[in-house]
C-alpha positions as CSV (number, residue, x, y, z in Angstrom):
1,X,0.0,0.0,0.0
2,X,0.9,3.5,-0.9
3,X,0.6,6.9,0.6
4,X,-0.6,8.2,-2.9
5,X,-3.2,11.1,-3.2
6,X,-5.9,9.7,-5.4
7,X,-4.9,11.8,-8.2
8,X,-1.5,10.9,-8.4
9,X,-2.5,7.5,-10.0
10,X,-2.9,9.5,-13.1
11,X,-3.8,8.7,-16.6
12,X,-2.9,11.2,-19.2
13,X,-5.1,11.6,-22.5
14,X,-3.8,13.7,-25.6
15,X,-5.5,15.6,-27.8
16,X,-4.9,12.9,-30.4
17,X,-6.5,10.3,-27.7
18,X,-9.0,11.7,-27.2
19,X,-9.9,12.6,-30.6
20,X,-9.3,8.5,-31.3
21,X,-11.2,7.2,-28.5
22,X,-14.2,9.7,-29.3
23,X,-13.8,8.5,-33.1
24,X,-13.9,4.9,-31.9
25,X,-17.2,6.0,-29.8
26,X,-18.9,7.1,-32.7
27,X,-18.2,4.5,-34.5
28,X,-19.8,2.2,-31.7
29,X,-23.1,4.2,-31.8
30,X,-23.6,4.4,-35.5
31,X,-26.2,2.6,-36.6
32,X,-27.8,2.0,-33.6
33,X,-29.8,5.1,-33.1
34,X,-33.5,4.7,-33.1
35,X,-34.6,6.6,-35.8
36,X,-33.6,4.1,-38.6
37,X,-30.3,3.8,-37.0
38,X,-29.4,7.5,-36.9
39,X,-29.6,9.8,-34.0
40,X,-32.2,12.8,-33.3
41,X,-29.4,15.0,-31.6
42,X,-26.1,15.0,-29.3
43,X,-26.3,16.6,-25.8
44,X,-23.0,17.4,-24.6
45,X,-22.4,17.2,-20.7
46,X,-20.6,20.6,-20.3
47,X,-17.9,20.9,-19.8
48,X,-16.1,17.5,-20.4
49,X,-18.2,16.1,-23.0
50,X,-18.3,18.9,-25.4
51,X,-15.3,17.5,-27.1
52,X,-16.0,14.5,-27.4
53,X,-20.0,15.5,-28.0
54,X,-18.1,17.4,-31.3
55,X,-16.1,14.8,-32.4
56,X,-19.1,12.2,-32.1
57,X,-21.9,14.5,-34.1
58,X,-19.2,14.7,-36.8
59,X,-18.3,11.5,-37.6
60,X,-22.2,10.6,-37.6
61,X,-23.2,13.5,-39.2
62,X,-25.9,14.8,-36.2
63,X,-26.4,18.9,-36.8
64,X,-28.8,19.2,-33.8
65,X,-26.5,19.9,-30.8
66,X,-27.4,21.3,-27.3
67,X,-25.7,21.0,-24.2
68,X,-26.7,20.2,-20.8
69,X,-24.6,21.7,-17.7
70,X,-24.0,20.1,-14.3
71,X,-21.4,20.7,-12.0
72,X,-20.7,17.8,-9.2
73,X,-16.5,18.9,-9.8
74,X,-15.1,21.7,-7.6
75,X,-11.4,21.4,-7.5
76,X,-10.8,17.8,-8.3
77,X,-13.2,17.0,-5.4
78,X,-16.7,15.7,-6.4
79,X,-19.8,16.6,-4.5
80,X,-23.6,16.4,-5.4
81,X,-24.7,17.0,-9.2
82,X,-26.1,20.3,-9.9
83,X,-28.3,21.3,-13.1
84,X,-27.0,24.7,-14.5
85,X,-28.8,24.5,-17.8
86,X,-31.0,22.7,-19.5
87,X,-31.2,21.5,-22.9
88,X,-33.9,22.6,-25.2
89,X,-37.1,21.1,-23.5
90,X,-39.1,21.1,-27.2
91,X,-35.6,18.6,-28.4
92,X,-35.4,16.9,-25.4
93,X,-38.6,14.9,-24.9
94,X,-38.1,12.2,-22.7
95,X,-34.5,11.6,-24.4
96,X,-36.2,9.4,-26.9
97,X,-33.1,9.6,-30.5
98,X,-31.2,11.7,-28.4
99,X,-27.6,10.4,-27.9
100,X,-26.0,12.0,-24.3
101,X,-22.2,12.7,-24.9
102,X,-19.7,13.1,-21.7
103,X,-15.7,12.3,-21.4
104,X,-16.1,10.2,-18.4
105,X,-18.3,8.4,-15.8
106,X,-17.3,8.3,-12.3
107,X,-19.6,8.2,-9.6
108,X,-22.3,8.2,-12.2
109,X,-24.2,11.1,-10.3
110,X,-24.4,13.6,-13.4
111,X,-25.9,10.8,-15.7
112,X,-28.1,9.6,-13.1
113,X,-28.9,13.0,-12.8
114,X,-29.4,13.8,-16.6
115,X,-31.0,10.4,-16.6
116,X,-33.4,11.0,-14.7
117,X,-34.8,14.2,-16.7
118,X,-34.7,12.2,-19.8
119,X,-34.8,8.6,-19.4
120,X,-35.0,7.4,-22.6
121,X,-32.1,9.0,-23.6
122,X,-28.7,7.3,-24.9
123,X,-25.9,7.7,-22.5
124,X,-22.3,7.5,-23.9
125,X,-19.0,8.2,-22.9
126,X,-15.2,7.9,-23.7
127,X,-14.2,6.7,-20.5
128,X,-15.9,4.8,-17.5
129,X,-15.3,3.9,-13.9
130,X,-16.9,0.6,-12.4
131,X,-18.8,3.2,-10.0
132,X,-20.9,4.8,-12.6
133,X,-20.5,1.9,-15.4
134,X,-24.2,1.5,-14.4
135,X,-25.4,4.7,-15.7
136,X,-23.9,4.5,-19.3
137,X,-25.0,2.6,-22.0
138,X,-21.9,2.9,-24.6
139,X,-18.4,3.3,-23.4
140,X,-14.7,2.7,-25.1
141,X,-12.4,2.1,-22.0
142,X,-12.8,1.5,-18.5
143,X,-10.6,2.1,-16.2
144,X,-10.0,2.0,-12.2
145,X,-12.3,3.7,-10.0
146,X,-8.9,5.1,-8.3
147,X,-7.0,6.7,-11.4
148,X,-7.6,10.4,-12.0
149,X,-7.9,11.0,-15.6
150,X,-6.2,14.6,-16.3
151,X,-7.9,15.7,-20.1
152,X,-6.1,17.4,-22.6
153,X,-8.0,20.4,-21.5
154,X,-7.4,20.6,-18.0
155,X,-3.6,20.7,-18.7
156,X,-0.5,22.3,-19.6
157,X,3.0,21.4,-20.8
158,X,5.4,21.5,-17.9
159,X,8.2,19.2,-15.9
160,X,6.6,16.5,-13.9
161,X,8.8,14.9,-11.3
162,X,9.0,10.7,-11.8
163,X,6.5,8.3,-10.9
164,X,9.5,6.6,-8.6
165,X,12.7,8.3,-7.6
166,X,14.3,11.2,-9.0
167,X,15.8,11.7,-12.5
């Protein structure tokens, strides 16, 4: 056992990952949208899931986008889910041919969350925990509930000290 702080068991995505693994996501999903395979709209889980939400409507050629915003993330600590914003309630429905779009499930509190305001809605993400796993539907990689995945977003270029010892 280690004295590690959760997020120093740390998986680090590239742009270029990210890009592949939300590529490799879409292809997962096409064809198996409801409306004669296809998909009604993508609803991005702001902030996280707005790339991948991008890359995703792309590659399946969806031009109805909205977004949906919960914050359950202050400062790498997660606390309850909280709706911001709503997606277009006219779109939304009860989710039916919408395809739901985040980087990652943790906890699973924000789907739940989202899933509860439109529950026949498709949930999909890039990445999943075994925590939340319940609360997605499509996912391209799992990994442990302990690893802190830092996003191409969230980081900049700078000297990181070695995983064990000293250079």
């Amino acid at each position: 056992m280690t004295d590690r702080l959760p997020h120093e068991k740390g998986f680090h995505i590239s742009w270029d990952q990210i890009h592949r693994d939300s590529r490799a996501l879409a292809w997962r999903l096409d064809g198996f949208g409801p409306e004669d395979g296809g998909w009604r709209a993508v609803v991005a889980i702001t902030r996280g899931g707005m790339a991948p939400a991008m890359i995703v409507a792309r590659e399946l050629d969806i031009r109805t986008i909205d977004t949906v915003s919960i914050k359950s993330y202050h400062y790498q600590h997660q606390g309850e889910a909280e709706l911001l914003k709503a997606p277009d309630a006219s779109l939304m429905g009860d989710g039916s041919g919408i395809l739901v779009i985040d980087d990652l499930v943790d906890s699973g509190k924000t789907l739940e969350l989202v899933r509860q305001m439109y529950p026949k809605a498709h949930f999909a993400t890039v990445y999943a925990k075994p925590k939340g796993r319940e609360q997605v539907d499509t996912f391209i990689t799992e990994v442990s509930q302990d690893t802190w995945i830092f996003f191409p977003w969230d980081m900049a270029l700078q000297y990181v000290e070695p995983y064990r010892g000293v250079d």
